[in-house]
Structures are given as C-alpha cells and as structure tokens.
C-alpha positions in Angstrom: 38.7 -37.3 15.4 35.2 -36.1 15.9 33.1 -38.0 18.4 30.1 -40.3 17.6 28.9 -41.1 20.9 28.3 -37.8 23.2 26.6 -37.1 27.1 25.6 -34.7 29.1 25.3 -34.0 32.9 22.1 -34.7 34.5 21.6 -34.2 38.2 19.4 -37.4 38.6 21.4 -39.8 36.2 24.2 -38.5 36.3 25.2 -38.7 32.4 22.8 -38.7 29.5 24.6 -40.7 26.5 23.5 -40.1 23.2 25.0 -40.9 19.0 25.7 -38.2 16.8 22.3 -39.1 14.9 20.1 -39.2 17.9 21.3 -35.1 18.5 19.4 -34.9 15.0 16.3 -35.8 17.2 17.0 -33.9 20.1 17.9 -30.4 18.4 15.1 -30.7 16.2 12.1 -28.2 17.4 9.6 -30.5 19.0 12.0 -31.5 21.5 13.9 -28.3 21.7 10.1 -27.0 22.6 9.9 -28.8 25.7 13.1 -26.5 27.2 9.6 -24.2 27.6 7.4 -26.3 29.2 7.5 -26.5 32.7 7.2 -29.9 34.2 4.9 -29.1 37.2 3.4 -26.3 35.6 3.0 -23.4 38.6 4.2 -25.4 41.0 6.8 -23.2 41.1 5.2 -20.9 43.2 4.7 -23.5 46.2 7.5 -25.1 45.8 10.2 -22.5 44.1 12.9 -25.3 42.7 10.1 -26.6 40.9 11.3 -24.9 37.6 12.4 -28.1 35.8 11.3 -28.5 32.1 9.7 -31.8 30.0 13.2 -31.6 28.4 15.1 -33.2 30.7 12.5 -35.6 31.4 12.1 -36.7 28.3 16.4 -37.1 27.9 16.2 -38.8 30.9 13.4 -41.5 29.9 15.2 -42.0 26.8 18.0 -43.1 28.9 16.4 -45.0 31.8 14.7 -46.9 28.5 17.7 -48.1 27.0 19.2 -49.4 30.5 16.5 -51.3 31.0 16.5 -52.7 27.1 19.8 -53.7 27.8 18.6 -55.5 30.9 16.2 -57.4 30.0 17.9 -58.4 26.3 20.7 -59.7 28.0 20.9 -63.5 27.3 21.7 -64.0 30.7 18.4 -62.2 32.1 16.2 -64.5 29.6 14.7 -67.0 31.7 12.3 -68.9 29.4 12.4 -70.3 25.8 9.1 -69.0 24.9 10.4 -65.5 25.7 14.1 -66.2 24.3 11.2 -66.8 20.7 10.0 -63.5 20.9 13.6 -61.6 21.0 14.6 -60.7 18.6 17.9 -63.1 17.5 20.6 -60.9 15.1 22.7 -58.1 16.5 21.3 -55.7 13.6 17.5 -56.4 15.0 18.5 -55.7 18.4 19.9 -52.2 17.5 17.5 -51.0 15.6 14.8 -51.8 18.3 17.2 -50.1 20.6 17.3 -47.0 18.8 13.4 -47.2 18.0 12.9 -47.2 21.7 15.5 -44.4 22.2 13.4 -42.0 20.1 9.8 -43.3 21.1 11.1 -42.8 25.1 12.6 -39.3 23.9 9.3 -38.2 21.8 7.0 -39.4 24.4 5.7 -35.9 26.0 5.8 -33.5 22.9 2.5 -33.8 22.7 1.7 -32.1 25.6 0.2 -28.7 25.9 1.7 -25.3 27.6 2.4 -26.0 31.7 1.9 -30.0 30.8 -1.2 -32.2 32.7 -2.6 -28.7 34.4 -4.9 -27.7 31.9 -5.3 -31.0 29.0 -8.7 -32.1 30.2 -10.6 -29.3 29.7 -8.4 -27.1 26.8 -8.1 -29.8 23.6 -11.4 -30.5 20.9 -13.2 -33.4 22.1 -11.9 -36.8 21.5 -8.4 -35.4 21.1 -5.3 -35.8 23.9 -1.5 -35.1 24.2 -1.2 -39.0 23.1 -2.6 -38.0 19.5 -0.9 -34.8 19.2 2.4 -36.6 19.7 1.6 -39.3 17.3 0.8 -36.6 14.0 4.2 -35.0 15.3 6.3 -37.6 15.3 4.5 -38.8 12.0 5.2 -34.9 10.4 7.5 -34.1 7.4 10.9 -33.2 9.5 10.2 -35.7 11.4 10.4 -38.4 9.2 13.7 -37.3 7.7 15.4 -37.5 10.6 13.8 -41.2 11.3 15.0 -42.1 8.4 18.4 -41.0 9.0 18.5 -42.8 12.0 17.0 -45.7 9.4 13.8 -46.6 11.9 10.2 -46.8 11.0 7.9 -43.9 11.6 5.3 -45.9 12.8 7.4 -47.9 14.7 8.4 -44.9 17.2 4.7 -43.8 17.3 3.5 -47.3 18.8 6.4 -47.7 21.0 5.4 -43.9 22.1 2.1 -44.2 23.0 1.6 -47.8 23.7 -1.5 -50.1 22.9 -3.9 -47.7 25.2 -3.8 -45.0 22.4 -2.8 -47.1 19.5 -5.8 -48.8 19.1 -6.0 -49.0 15.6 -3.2 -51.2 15.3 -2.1 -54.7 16.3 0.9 -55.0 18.4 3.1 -57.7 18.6 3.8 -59.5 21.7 7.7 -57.4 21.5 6.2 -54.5 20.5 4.1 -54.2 23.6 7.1 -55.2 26.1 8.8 -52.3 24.4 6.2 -50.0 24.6 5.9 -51.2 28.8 9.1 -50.2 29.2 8.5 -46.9 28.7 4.8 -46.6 29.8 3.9 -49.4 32.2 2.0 -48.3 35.2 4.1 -50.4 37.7 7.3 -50.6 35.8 7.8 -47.9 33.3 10.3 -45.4 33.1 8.3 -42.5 32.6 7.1 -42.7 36.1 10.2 -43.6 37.0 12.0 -41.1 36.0 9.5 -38.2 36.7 9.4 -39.0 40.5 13.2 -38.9 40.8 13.0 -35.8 39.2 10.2 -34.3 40.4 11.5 -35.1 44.0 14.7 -33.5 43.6 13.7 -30.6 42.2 11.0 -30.2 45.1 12.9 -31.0 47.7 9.8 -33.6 48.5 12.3 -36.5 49.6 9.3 -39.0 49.6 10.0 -40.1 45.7 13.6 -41.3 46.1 13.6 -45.4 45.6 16.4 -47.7 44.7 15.9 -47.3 41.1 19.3 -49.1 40.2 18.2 -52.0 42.4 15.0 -51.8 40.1 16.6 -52.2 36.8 18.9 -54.6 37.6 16.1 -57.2 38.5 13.9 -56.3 35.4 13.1 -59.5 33.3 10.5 -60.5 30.5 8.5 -63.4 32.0 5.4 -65.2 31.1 2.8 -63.3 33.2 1.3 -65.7 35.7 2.8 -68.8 34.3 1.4 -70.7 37.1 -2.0 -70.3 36.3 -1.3 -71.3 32.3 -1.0 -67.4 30.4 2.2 -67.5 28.6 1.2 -63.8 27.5 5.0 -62.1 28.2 5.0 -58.8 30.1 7.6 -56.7 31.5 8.2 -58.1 35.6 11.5 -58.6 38.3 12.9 -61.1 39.9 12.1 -61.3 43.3 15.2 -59.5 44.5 13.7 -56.2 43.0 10.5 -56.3 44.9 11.4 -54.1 47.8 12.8 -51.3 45.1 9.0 -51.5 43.1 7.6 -51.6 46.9 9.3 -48.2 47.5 8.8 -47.2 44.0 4.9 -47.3 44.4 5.2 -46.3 47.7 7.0 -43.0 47.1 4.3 -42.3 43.8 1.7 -42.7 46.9 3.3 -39.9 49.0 4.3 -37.7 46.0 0.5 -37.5 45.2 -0.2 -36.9 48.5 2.5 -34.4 49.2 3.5 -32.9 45.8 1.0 -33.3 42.6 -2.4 -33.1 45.3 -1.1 -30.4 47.0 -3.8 -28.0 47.9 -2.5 -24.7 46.7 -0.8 -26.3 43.3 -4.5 -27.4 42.4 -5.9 -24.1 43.0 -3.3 -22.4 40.4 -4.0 -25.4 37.9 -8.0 -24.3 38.3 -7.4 -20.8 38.1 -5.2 -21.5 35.1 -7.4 -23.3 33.4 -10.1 -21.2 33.7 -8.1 -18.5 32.5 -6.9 -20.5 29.1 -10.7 -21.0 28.4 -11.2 -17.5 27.9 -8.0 -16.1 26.7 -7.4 -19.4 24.0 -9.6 -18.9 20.4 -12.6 -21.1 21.2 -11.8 -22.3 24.6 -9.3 -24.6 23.3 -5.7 -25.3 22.4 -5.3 -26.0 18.4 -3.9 -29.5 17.6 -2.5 -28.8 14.1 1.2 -29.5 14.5 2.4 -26.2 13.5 0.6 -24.4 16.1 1.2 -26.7 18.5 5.0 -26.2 18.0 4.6 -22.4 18.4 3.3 -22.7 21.7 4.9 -22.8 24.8 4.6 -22.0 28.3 6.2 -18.4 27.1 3.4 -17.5 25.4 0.7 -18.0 27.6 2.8 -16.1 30.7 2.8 -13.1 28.0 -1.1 -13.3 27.6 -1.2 -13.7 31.4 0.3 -10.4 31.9 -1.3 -8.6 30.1 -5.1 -9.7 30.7 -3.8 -9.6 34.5 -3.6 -5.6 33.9 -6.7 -5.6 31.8 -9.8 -5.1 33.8 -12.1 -5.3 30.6 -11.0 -9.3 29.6 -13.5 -12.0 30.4 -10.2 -13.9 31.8 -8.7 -11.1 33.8 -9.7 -12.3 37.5 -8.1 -15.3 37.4 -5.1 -13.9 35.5 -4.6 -10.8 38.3 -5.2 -14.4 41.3 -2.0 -16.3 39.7 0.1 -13.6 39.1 -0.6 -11.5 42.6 -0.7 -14.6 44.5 -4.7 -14.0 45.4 -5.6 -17.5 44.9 -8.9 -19.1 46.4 -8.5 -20.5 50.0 -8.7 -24.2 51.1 -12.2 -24.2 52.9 -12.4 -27.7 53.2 -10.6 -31.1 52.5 -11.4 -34.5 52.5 -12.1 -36.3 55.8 -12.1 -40.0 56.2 -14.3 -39.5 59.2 -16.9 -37.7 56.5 -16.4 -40.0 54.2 -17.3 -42.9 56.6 -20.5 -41.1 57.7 -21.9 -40.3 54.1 -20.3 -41.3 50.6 -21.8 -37.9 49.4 -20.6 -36.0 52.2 -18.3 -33.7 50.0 -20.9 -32.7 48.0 -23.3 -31.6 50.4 -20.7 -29.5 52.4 -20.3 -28.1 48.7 -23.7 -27.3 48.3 -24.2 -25.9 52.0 -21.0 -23.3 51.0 -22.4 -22.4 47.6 -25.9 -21.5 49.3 -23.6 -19.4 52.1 -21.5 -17.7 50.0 -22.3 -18.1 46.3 -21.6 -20.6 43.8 -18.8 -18.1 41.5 -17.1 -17.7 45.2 -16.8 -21.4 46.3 -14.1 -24.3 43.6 -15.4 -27.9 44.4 -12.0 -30.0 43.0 -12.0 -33.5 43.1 -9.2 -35.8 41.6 -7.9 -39.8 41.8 -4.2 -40.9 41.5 -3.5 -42.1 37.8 -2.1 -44.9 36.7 -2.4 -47.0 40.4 -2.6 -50.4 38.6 0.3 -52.3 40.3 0.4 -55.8 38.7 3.2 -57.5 37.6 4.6 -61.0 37.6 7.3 -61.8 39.7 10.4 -64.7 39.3 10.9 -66.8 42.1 13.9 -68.7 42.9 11.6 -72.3 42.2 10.8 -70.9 38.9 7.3 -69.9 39.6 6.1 -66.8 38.6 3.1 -65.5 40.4 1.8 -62.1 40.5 3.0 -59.7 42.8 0.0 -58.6 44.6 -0.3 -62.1 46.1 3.7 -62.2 47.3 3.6 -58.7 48.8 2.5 -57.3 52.6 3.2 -54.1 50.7 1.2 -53.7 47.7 -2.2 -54.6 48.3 -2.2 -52.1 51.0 -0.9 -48.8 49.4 -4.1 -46.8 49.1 -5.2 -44.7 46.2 -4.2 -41.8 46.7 -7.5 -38.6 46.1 -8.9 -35.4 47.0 -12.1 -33.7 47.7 -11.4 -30.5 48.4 -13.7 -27.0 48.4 -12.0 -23.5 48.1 -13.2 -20.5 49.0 -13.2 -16.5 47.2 -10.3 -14.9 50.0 -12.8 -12.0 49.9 -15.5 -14.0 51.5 -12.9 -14.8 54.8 
C-alpha cells in the first residue's frame, strides 16, 4: 500500500510530516528554488556552517505552524466563549484551514530575492518587496492547480502568507488574522521561531536556543487585554510559557547582536549589494514571476566570477573584495559612551574619516533590529489577561538591538 502521509529528517525538528498532496507543493519550482537560496546569504564566509537554504526553513515553518494550530484549536486550550465563536465549529472547516495554513507557512519566503534580506532594500522597483512577489507567485497558473488539488482558496494562502501588514487591500477576519500571527507575529510567530533555531545551529551561535516546546504548548487565542475592555482575539500564552517567550526574545536580542549585526557579515552584504546594482539590468532585480523563478543564488555567484576577473566591469571591485576576501575594515563601531555625548556623534566621526581618507574609501552602515514589537496578552490563573510587558522583569528591558558602524578601504591601513 502506498503511503499518504510521508516525513523527512530535519536536524532542528526532528521530522517534517507532510500528505501526498502537500509534496505537489513542495516539488513544484517555487519551492524547489529556495534549495538555492542561501539563508544567511555570505555568512558563510564568517561563519562556514552557515550554508543552510530558505528550503528547509520554509518546511520547517510549515510544520512549527501546524503544531501550533493544533494547539491552540484544541477544545481544551479554548478559554473563552467569544473566542470558542470565532473557531471554526465542523471537522471539514478545521482541515481545510489547517492545510491553508500548511501551504501559506510553506510559501511564505519564495518571494525573496538571490542570498534573501542582503540585498532587497536597495535591488527591487520602487514600491515593490519579497511580500508582493510572493503573493503574484502563489496567485500564478501552476500554482493554482495545485491549490486546487489540495481544494483551498488561492487567495486564502496569499493572506494567510503575508498577513494584514502587506495585504492591505483586503479585510481580514478576526480568524484569518490569528492564522496569519501564527506564522508572522513579531513575538509569537513561527517564522522567527524557527529561523533562530536554525540559524543558531547551523552557526554554532548557541545564543538562539529557547524552550520552543515549552512555547507551543502554552500558546492560546485570548481576548487581547480583556481587562481593560478589547475583546479583539490575538494569538498569546498562558502564563506558564512566559519564561520560554522571555528566552525566545532574548536569544533574537543576542543573535542580532552576535550573528545577523556581525560586523564582517554586513560588509559582504554592502559589497554585495553594490555589486548587484551594477551587474543586475537597471540596478534592479525583475519581479515578473518567470524571471524571478530563474534566479537563484547560482546565478549571481556565476556573474560574480566572472566580473571578479574582469577589470573593465563597473562592478568588478567589489566582486574581486567578496570573492578574495579583501573586504573593507571595521574603522569604527557604535559606542554608548559616544552616543551619550552627542546623538549625532556617528555621523561626524563619518564625516571626519571621509575628509581623511575619501568618501569612495570609507562605508557608513547603520541598521535597527526588525520586528522588536513584543506585546502579547498573557492568561493568568484568575482569568485575567493582561499584557505581557506589564507582568514581565524581562521584557521591558531587552534593548533594541543596532549598529552604527564605519569601514574603511584595507588600502588606506
């Protein structure tokens, strides 16, 4: 007998379960792309385990999503009649939302560009971003047979993929939204979740390990602040959980700090970027899906090669700095002490280098911690639920993690 239900191995999850129609999803090519898109782009050469793809990220949000579905739809984790109103009731209802979410958690990153966040700012037309390119590819022609196959609504997976921040022609129901938090929540989603496992592992940065069983387990829909009259649902815990989202936002504090800020990683993602702009048509990536499919991280090491040994292209400097390991230097970085002194001091040091050694030598690079909004509401054992800046010594303290930081032509030393 053929099987209907398969898994894989994973080394942060341990198995990856998926049906025989959800492989449709997987082999097809916008998710087999992401096998060739690195998940920390260059980091690799700072931290050489770093070779992990968006593949096995995005397998692993789509399975971290449905654990927590089946949390918090659990009769027994239901806490509140008005929130009991907005789940949905029949068996049939609760599977198809559960494969919906499946597919939006799984789809969630194919909009993203060769070597991921490093270069998006700067390389798409204006008022496009990996949110939109994901929503016309899950909306495309071979897309759509295969949602309906797995008999779900198109639109359905693209508002459950990119949430109400990028959906915002749409209305969302109250269900629609929890599902969409589950996947993209700042606090509790398990995108971030799952990326910081990974991303530690794979590091060997041991700061982004948290008790993300502990974590699940507790999830609930509640009533956000019921105590102070909002009966607006949102995705929270129960307060047993609250030391596991303490270390959770505690270890996406020190990963910024000690992984994604790292000094040297943001030079290559500057010198990358600045060699995309002149080695891309126009400066910028093309959005049509098609093209977008056809481009992988692959691609652009080829063109990096070769302008690397072509003196003559525009974009050969800071091909030959990435690929002979000549990156800019770490000059200076930010200083509290500075900071408390003048608000502007890391600009004027900037400007003092430029005059010293000339603005195409000296990389001013300055960047906040996304996503840093940790509010959620929180079950106590009296019923109350409150939010959980006001319950935790933990929380309200984790800083925002940033840098300021000036590099310097190696030449000039």
């Amino acid at each position: 007998m053929l099987k209907y239900i398969h898994e894989l191995r994973d080394p942060i999850h341990n198995f990856i379960h998926y049906s025989t129609e959800e492989r449709k999803a997987i082999d097809s090519r916008p998710i087999q792309r992401l096998r060739y898109i690195h998940q920390l782009a260059l980091t690799y050469l700072v931290y050489p385990g770093a070779t992990h793809k968006r593949f096995e990220h995005s397998l692993g949000v789509m399975e971290l999503a449905s654990r927590v579905y089946d949390v918090v739809t659990d009769p027994n984790n239901i806490l509140y009649d008005s929130i009991r109103n907005i789940v949905p009731k029949s068996a049939f209802e609760l599977q198809y939302w559960r494969r919906t979410l499946r597919m939006a958690a799984l789809f969630h990153d194919v909009g993203h560009l060769p070597f991921s966040h490093a270069a998006e700012k700067e390389l798409l037309p204006d008022d496009w971003n990996h949110e939109m390119i994901t929503a016309e590819i899950i909306r495309s022609e071979d897309m759509t047979k295969i949602w309906n196959d797995l008999k779900i609504q198109t639109e359905d997976v693209v508002k459950l993929a990119v949430g109400p921040r990028y959906y915002k022609n749409y209305n969302f129901t109250h269900w629609e939204a929890i599902l969409s938090e589950i996947i993209v929540s700042d606090a509790l989603g398990v995108d971030r979740m799952d990326y910081l496992l990974r991303d530690s592992h794979h590091t060997g940065v041991a700061y982004g390990k948290f008790d993300h069983y502990r974590l699940i387990e507790t999830m609930r829909i509640l009533p956000k602040y019921y105590n102070y009259g909002s009966k607006e649902p949102a995705l929270g815990i129960e307060n047993g959980g609250l030391h596991a989202v303490e270390a959770m936002l505690l270890a996406r504090y020190f990963m910024y700090t000690q992984l994604y800020f790292h000094p040297v990683r943001r030079i290559y993602d500057i010198h990358l970027r600045d060699f995309l702009k002149t080695w891309l048509q126009d400066g910028v990536f093309i959005t049509k899906v098609e093209s977008h499919l056809q481009m992988t991280d692959n691609d652009v090491f080829v063109g990096l090669f070769e302008v690397a040994h072509d003196q003559s292209h525009p974009g050969h400097e800071y091909a030959e700095r990435i690929v002979t390991r000549n990156h800019f230097r770490l000059l200076y970085d930010r200083k509290q002490e500075d900071i408390s002194k003048n608000l502007e001091a890391q600009k004027a040091i900037y400007n003092d280098f430029k005059k010293q050694f000339g603005e195409n030598n000296v990389i001013y690079d300055t960047e906040k911690q996304r996503g840093g909004d940790s509010t959620f509401p929180v079950y106590l054992n009296n019923r109350r639920i409150v939010s959980a800046l006001s319950i935790s010594d933990v929380l309200p303290k984790i800083p925002i993690a940033a840098i300021d930081s000036i590099y310097i032509n190696p030449n000039c030393l």
